[in-house]
N, C-alpha and C positions, 0 to 999 in steps of 0.2 A: 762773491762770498756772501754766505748768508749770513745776517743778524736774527740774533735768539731774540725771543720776548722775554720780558722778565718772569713770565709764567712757566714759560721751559728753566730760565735759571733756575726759578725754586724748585720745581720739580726734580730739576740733576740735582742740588743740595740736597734735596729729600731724600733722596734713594741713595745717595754717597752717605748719609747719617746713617741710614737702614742696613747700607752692608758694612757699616765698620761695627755696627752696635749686633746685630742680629747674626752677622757670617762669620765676621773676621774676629771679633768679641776683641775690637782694641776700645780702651777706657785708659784716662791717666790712674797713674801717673805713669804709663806708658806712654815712652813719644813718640814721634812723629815727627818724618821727613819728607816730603813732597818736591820731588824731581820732577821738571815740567818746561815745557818750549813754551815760543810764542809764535808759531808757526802756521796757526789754523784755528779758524771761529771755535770748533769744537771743543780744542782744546784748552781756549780761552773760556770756555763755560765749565770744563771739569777741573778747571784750575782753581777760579773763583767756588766750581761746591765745596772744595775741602777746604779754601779757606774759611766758608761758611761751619762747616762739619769739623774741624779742627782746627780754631782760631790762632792756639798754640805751636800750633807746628811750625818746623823751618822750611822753608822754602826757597829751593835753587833752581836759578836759568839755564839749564842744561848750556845752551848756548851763550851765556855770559860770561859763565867761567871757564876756567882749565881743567881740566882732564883730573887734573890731580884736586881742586878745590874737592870734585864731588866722590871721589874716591875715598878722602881724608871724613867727609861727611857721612859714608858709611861705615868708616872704624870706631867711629864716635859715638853707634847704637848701639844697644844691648841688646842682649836675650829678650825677644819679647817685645820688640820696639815695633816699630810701623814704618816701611817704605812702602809708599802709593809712586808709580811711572808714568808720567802721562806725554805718551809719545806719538806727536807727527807721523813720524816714521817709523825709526826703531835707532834708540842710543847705542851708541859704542864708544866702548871706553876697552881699544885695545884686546888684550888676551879675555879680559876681563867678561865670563858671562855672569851678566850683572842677576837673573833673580837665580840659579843654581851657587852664587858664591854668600847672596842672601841667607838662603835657605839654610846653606849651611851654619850661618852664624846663630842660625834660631830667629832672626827677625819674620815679622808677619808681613807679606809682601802681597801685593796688586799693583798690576801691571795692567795699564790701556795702551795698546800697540796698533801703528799704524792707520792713523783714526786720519790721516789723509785719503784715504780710502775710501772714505764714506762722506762725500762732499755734501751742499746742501740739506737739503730734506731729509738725505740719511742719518744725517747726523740727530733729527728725532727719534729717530726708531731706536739707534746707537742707546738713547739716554731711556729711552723707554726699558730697554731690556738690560739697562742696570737695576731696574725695581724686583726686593727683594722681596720672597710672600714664604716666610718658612716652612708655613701647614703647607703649599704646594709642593716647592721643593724636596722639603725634606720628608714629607709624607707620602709622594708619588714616586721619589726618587729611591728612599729605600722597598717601597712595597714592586718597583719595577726589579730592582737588584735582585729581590727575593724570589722574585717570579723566575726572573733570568737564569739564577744562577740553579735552580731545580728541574729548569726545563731538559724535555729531553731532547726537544726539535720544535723548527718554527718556520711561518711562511710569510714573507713579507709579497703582499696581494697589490699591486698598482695599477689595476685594472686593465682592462681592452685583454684580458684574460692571460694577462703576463704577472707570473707568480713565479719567488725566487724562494727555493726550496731549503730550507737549514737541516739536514739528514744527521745530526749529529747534538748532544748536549753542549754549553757552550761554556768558556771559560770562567774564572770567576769574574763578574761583573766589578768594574771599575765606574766611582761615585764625583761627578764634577757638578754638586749641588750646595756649597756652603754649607757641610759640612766637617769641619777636620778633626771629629773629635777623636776619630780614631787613624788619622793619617800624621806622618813626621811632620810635613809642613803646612804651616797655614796659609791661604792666599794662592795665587796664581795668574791669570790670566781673565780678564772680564771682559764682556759680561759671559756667565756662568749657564750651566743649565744642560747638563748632560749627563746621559746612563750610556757604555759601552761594553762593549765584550769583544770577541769573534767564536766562532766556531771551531770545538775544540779539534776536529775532524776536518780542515779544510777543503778536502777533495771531496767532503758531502755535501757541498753546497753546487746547487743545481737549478737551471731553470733561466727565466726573463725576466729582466727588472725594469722597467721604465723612468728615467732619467733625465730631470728637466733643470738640471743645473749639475755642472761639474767646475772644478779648477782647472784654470788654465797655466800657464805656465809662467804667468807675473804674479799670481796666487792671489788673481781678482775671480770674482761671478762669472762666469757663460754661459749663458742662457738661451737656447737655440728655440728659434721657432718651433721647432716641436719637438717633442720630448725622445729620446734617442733610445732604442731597445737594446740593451744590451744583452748578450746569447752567452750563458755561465756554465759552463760542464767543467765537474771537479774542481770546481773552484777557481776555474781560472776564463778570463774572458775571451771567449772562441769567434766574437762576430759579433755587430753594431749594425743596428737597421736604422734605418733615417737620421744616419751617421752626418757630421760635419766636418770640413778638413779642419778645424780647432780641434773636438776631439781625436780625428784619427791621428796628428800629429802629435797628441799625448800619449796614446795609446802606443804609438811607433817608437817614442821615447823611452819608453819603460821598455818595450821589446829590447830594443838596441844593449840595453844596458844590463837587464833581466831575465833574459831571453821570453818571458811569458808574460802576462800578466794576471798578477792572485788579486782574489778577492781577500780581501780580510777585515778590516773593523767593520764591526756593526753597529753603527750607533742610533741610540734611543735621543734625537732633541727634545728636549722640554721648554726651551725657553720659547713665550707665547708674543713676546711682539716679535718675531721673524715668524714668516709661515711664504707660503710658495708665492703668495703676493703680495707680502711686504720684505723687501729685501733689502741687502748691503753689497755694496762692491767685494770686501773683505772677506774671502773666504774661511779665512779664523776667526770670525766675526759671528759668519751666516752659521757655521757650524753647530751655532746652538738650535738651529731653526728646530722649530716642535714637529717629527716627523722623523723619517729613518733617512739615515744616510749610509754610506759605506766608503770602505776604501780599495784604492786601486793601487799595487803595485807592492813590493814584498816586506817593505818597512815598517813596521810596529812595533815601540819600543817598550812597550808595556807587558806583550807576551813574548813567550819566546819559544820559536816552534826547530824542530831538530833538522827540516830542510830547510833551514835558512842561517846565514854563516851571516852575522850583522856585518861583519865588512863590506856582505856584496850585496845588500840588502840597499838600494838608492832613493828610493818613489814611494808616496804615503800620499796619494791623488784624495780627495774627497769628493764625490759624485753623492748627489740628492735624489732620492728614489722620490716617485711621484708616491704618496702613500694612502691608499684607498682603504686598508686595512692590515694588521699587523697579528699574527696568532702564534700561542705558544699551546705546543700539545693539543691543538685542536682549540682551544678557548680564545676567541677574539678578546684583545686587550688595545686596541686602538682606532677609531670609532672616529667620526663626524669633528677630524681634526684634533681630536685628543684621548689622552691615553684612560685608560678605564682599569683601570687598578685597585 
């Protein structure tokens, strides 16, 4: 197990101050709950930030107590309160999904999930891409939306001359940049740092993507020595060049179950400590990585398309397009690693 310096402690302090004060805009006399293991170095550091960053807060052992202590701990919030998750794994409490039954109460919630995941060294990168920069975020994040959501078509270029074709305008872009001022709930899932859509047209996407990371089926990194081409007619993926039995047996999976496999989210990462060679195990992690990604298989619960029956919808894959360049309507918007907006 690694030991932090106390120069990373303050650092995570820092950046847990920055997103409650700058993202989640909690201040007292709002309070504050902090649910938390003791399970892992990591989480041993983002436990100690908040209690740096919210000296006042309560603080529970997920593991010390009973099921029902930390239940009775969340009826005891208000409208408007603060629960922070800081999970090893991922808690369960029963029926109970702990940030949807939040949400509905009105409390402001963040949630660190599965930070086992990200052993060692990762666990820097982890704390890095908790740092909050709002003129970034929020000024790249809505000038991306805006671009997105007028576009009429776009090309994500990954070079060795494999270009994946958007023949279509694309949905209204959805905003996961600390900002909620116009969303129900505040908080979510950290660290943050994402613009997505899909294509309102899904059988207009066409063409070769190259792919240097996908999910595997314990929802870690795979990272194949070389990066895998994947072959997209109509939106769906027809064939995989310097393919790996990891991916084909995902791609098998989804067939079995799907019969096909769709392309559909497209997303825009912004968050700058991940990029193609700084990584995490945690593919809900990596996801923010600054770069396109996409998904694989017919699940997206955000759009909702009329060939797809959400019951029989299963698979929501995330594969990493290698990204060499990014165009909307012909105008390059993402450039030498970042987006240009």
């Amino acid at each position: 197990m690694m030991s932090f310096s106390p120069d990373v402690q303050d650092q995570a302090a820092r950046h847990v101050r920055d997103l409650l004060a700058m993202a989640i805009e909690y201040a007292p006399p709002q309070r504050a709950l902090i649910v938390h293991d003791r399970r892992s170095e990591l989480n041993a550091v983002l436990t100690e930030a908040y209690r740096r960053a919210v000296p006042d807060a309560r603080f529970i052992d997920f593991d010390a107590v009973e099921p029902q202590e930390v239940l009775d701990a969340f009826a005891a919030m208000q409208s408007g309160d603060l629960v922070a998750l800081i999970q090893t794994t991922s808690f369960r409490l029963e029926a109970f999904r702990i940030r949807i039954e939040l949400f509905k109460r009105g409390l402001k919630v963040i949630e660190h999930l599965h930070l086992s995941r990200m052993p060692g060294a990762q666990g820097l990168a982890y704390i890095e891409a908790l740092a909050y920069d709002p003129a970034y975020y929020r000024g790249v994040g809505h000038a991306l939306k805006a671009r997105i959501d007028r576009a009429q078509g776009g090309v994500v270029d990954s070079g060795e001359g494999a270009q994946l074709v958007f023949g279509s305008p694309f949905e209204g872009a959805k905003l996961n940049i600390g900002d909620y001022s116009a969303m129900n709930n505040v908080g979510g899932l950290f660290p943050i740092g994402e613009v997505f859509t899909e294509a309102q047209d899904l059988e207009a996407v066409n063409g070769r993507v190259r792919v240097f990371v996908f999910g595997d089926t314990t929802f870690h990194v795979n990272r194949p020595d070389v990066p895998i081409t994947m072959i997209i007619e109509k939106g769906r993926v027809v064939g995989a060049e310097n393919s790996t039995p990891a991916f084909d047996e995902m791609l098998s999976i989804i067939r079995a179950h799907e019969g096909e496999v769709w392309v559909r989210e497209l997303g825009f990462g912004m968050n700058r400590a991940f990029s193609r060679d700084k990584m995490v195990d945690d593919i809900g992690t990596y996801e923010r990585m600054c770069g396109i990604h996409l998904s694989l298989g017919a699940k997206h619960g955000q759009y909702q398309k009329p060939q797809f029956k959400r019951k029989d919808t299963r698979y929501h894959v995330d594969v990493f397009a290698v990204t060499e360049a990014v165009y909307l309507d012909g105008e390059r918007i993402y450039a030498d690693g970042a987006w240009q907006v």
